[in-house]
N, C-alpha and C positions, 0 to 999 in steps of 0.2 A: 705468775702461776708456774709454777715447776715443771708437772706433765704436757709435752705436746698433747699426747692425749687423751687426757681428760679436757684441757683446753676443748678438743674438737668435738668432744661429747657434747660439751656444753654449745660450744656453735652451732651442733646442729639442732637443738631447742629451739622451737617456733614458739615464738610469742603473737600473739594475736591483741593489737592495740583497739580492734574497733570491737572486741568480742563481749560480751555482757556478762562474761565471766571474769572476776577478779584478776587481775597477773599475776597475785602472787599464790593464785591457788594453780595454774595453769603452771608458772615454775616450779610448786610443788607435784603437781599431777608429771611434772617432765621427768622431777630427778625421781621420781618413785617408778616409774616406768624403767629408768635405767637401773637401778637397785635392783629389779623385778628379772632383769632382763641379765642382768648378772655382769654387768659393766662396771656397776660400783659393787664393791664385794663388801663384806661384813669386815669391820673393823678400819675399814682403807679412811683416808681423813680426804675430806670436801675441802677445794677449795674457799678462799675468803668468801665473805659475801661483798667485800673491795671487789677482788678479781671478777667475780661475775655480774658485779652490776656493768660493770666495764666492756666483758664481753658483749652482754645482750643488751645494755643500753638501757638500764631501769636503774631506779634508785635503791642506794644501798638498803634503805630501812623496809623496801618492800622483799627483798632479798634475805631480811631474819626474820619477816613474817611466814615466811615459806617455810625457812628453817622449822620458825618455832612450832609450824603447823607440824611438819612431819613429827618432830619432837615426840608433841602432843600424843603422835599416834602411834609411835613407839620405835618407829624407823632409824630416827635419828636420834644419837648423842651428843653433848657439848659437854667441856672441858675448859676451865676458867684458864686463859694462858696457854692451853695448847691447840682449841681449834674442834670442829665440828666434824662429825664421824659418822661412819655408817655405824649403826646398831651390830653393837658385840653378838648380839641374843638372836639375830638373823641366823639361822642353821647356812651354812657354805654350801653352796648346788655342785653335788658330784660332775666328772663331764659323762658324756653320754656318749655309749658307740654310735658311730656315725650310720644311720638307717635311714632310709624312707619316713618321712614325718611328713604328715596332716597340718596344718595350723587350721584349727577350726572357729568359728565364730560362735562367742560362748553365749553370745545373746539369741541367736537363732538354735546353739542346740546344744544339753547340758553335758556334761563330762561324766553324769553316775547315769546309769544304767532305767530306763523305762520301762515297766512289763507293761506296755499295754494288754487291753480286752477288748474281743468283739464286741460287748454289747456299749462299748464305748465309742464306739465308727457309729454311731446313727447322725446321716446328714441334717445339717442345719438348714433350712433356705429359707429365705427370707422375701416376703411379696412387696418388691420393688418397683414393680412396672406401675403404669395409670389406671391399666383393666387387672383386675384381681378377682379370680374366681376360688378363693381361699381355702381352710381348713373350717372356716367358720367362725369368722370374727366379728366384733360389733362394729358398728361404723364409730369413727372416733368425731365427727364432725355433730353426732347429735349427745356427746355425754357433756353433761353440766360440765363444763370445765372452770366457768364462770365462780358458777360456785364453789367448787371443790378449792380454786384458788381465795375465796373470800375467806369459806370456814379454817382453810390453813393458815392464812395470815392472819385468824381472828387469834388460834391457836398461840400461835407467838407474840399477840400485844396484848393479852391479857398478863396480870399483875403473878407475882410467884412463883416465879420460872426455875430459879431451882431446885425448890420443891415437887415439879412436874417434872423437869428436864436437863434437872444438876446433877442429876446421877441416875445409876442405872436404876432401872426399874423390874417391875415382874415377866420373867420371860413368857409367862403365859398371855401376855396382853394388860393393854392398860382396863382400867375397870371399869371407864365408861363406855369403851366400845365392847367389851363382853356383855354388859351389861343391852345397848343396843341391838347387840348382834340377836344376842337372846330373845329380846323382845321380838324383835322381826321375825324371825324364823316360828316364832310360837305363834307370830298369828298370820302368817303364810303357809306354813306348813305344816302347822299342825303337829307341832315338836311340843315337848314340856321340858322343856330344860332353862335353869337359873343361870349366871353366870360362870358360877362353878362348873360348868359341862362346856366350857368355851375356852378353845385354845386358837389366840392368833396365829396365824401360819401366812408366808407370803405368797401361797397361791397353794393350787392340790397338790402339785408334784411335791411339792415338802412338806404336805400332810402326810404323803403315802411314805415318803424318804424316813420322817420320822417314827411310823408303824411300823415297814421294816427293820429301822436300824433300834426301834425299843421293845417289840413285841413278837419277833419273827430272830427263830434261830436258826443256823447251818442246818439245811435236811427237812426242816417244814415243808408240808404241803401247802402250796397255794395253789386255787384254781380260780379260771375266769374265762371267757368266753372267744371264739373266733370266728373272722373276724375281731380283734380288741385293738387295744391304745398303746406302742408300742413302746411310750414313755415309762410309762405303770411297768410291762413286764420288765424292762432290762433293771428296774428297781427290785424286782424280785429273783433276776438272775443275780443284780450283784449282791443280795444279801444271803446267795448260796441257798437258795430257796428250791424246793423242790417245783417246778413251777410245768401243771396240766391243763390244760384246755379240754373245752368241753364244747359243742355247737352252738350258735346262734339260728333262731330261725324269725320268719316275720313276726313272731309274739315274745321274742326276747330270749335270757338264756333256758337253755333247756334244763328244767332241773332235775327231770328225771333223771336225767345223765352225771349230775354230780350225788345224787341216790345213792347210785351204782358204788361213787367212788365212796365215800362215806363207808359202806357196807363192807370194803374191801381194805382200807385205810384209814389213817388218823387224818384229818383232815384242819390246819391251823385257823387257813383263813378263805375265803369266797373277796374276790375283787368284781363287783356291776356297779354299771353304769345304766340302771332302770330306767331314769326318765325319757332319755334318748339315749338307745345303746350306741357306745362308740366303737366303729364310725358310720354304723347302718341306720340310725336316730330311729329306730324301732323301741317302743315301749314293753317293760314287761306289764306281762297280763296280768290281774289281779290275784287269780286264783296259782300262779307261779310265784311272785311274790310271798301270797300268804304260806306255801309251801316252803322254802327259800328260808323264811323265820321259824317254821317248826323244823326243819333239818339242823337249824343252828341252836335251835335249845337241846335237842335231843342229842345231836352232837358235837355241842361245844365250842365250835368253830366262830369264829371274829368274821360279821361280817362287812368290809368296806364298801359303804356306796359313795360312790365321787357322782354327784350332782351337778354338772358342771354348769347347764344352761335349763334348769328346772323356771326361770322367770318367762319365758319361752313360750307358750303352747297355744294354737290358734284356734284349733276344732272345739273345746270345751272346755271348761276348769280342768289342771290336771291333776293325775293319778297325785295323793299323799306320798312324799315317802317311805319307803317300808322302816327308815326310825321312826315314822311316826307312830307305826305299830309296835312296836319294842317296849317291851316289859319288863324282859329280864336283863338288858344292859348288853343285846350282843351285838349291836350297829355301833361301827363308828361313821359318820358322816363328815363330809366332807365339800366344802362349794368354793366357790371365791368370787369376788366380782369381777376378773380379767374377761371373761367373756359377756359380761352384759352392760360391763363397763368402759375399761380398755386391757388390752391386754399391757400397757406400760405401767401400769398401776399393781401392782403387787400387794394385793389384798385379799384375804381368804380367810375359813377359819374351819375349824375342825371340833365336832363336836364329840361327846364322849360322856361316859359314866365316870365323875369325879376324879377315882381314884384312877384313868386312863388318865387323863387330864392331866392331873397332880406326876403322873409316872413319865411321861412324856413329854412336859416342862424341863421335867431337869435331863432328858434327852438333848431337849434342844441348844439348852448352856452349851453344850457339847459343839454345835454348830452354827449358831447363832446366839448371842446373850439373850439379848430381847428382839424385838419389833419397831419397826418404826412407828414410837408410839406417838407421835405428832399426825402422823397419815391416820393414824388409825381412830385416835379423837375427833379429825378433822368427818371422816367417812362415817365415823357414830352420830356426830352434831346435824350431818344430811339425814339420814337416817332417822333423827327423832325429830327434825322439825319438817317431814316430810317430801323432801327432794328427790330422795330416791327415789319413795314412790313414785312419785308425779313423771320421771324420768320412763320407767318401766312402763307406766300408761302410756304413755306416747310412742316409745319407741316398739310397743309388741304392735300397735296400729299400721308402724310406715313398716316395721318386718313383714308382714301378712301380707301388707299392698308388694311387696317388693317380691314375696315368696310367691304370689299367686304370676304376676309379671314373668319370673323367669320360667317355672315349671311353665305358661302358655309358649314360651320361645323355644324349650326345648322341644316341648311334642311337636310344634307347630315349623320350627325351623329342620332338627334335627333329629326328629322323631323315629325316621326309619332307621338310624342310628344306633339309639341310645335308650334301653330301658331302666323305669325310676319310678315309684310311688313317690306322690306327695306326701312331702311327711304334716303331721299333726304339730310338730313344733320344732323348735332348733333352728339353725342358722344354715345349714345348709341342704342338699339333695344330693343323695347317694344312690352314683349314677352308675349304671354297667353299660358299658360301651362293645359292640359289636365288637368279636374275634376278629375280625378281619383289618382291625386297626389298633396301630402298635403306641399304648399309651407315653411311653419313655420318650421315645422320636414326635411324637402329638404334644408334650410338655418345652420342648425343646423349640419345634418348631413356633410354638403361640410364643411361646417367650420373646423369639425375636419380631414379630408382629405385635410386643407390648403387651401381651397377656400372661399373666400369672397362672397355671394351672399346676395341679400334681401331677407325677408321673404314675401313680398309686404302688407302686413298692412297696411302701410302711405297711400295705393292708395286705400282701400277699404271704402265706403261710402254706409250710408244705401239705398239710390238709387242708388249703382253701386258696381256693389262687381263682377269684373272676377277674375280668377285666374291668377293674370298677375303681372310681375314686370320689371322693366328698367334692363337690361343688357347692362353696361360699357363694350366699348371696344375702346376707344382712350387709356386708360392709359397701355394696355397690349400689349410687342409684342406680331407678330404672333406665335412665339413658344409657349410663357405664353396661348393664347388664344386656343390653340390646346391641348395645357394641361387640360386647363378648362375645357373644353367641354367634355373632357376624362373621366374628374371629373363626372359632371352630366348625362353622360352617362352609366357609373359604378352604380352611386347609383341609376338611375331612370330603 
């Protein structure tokens, strides 16, 4: 080898004999590092692949596979007779005044420029502890999983499969589970809708993602209630949406109050959550409701109701939804089974007047092709040979026994505390806790005694700040729930 050093470039390549990566891609990842690094320059000739098997003690022919790899990827040239090169087509790296330089880590943080947004900081947390007093989730220990794993793997040994799952399919969902979905909801809810009013979605937040990003322009009015869900607004902050709130009180939202705005504005869309408003699970009233659908015929307005835990309700049958009063096509609806299912299952749908339907399929291309149309067969097949049902009977029985259990622990333990109605359905109790105790330092503290609780942040707004947060209790037995309670009754 001619060069000292290049010689010494090459000696200082680490080869790793016991690594699980190839040698000769680790001597190609060495010499492209030095190219990179500007130690071999553009045009300079490589030694043999003699001399460097020699140096580093590898075989010559795994030393032109290296070659031929960079070759390959445009780095390097060969020359029949004269020898192996850096790449002519390499641009030459000017030098650089000598400055203060960074060397940053490109995998923890990019080189081009972030705008982040506020409404993109909403904390993630996650109930990892044993005691989980949640946002309201189902228990995962009573959903069929039995089955849900049978009808899936029925899904993939039946006969056809490319023709199901060789190619892509309709973004709106496959057609047995719109078909399915349909069916259900018409004799639960009292819906009339075919499958053509059925759009797969893997849960509401990307019902609502795909309303705003197909039906909602820069400057819309959207209004919806406070107390609300503070997933739904930041979808409507980031769709540049003009976004009003309006009051909640114990009979749901106020409608007179979006009257007012109507009267005074164009108004696009109304976002409720009627069945159990979120996060107070207060119902609206019937006679607001039916108000609610004449302000939307009269003026025009879309209006979304995200249903989220409508299979729910312990006091009596519950309220219909207001699509089921829809006439003239201004309800979009919206449910999923993550809450009365699990929340790991990504399954939802999104209901609509055809032509919504049809217009918001070809939104979704945009961000999703299709659906996981194997889940969503699999979840239709439950569905029509009755599991679901049979699931939903059961488990509104052990909710009630579990819901009346903790409301008795709250009043009974910590009652001078914390005031709460029992609600009529839903998964959890929305609780205001005495001023004199600081929810953030209360979340904090249970957390390291193994309790999962909110600090309620997500629910305070500059018109509406009590000291109040949702307390889950469908996902806790009643031992766990007696625990808990134990918990905050220690630290409070």
């Amino acid at each position: 080898m001619g060069s000292p050093i290049l010689t010494q470039y090459f000696n200082d390549l680490h080869i790793d004999h016991s690594s699980e990566r190839s040698v000769y891609l680790q001597l190609a990842h060495g010499i492209l590092s030095l190219i990179k690094s500007n130690k071999l320059r553009s045009g300079q000739k490589l030694p043999s692949s003699r001399d460097i098997s020699a140096i580093l003690h590898i075989n010559r022919i795994t030393v032109s596979k290296a070659f031929e790899e960079l070759q390959t990827q445009g780095w390097l040239e060969s020359f029949v007779g004269r020898g192996t090169f850096v790449s002519s087509h390499i641009p030459k790296a000017e030098p650089e005044a000598l400055r203060n330089k960074v060397i940053k880590a490109t995998q923890k943080k990019a080189g081009f420029i972030i705008q982040s947004k506020p409404h993109f900081d909403v904390p993630i947390k996650v109930a990892n502890t044993e005691l989980h007093l949640d946002d309201g989730f189902p228990d995962p220990k009573l959903a069929p999983i039995k089955e849900l794993y049978r009808a899936y793997r029925n899904q993939l040994s039946r006969g056809g499969l490319y023709n199901r799952f060789g190619s892509y399919s309709y973004p709106n969902g496959s057609e047995l589970y719109r078909e399915a979905i349909s069916k259900h909801l018409n004799e639960t809810r009292g819906l009339k809708t075919t499958a053509q009013n059925i759009l797969s979605v893997r849960g509401t937040l990307m019902g609502i993602n795909l309303v705003c990003n197909g039906l909602i322009d820069a400057g819309d009015v959207i209004v919806s209630g406070v107390p609300g869900w503070n997933r739904a607004e930041m979808n409507f902050v980031h769709a540049k949406a003009k976004h009003i709130t309006i009051p909640v009180d114990e009979h749901g939202l106020v409608v007179d109050e979006l009257k007012k705005i109507c009267q005074q504005r164009k108004v696009r869309m109304v976002y409720v959550t009627p069945h159990h408003h979120y996060p107070t699970t207060v119902s609206l009233r019937i006679d607001r409701r039916l108000e609610l659908l004449k302000l939307a015929n009269e003026y025009g307005f879309i209006i979304f109701e995200d249903d989220y835990d409508f299979d729910f309700h312990y006091k009596h049958r519950p309220l219909l939804p207001v699509a089921s009063a829809d006439d003239n096509g201004m309800v979009i609806y919206c449910g999923s089974f993550s809450k009365s299912f699990s929340p790991a299952f990504r399954l939802g749908y999104l209901v609509a007047s055809e032509n919504v339907v049809e217009h918001l399929s070809k939104v979704r291309i945009l961000l999703d092709r299709q659906g996981d149309h194997i889940l969503d067969n699999a979840m239709a097949d439950m569905l029509n040979d009755g599991t679901i049902q049979r699931y939903l009977r059961k488990t509104l029985t052990v909710y009630e026994e579990r819901r009346n259990h903790f409301c008795n622990l709250l009043q009974n333990e910590i009652g001078n505390v914390v005031d709460f109605s029992i609600p009529d359905g839903g998964m959890t109790v929305w609780t205001e806790f005495d001023k004199s105790i600081n929810l953030e330092k209360l979340s904090q503290q249970a957390y390291k005694k193994g309790l999962y609780i909110s600090d309620g942040k997500i629910h305070q707004y500059p018109t509406y700040n009590t000291n109040s947060m949702r307390l889950g209790f469908a996902s806790s037995s009643t031992d766990n729930l007696t625990k808990s309670v134990d918990v905050l009754k220690r630290l409070i």
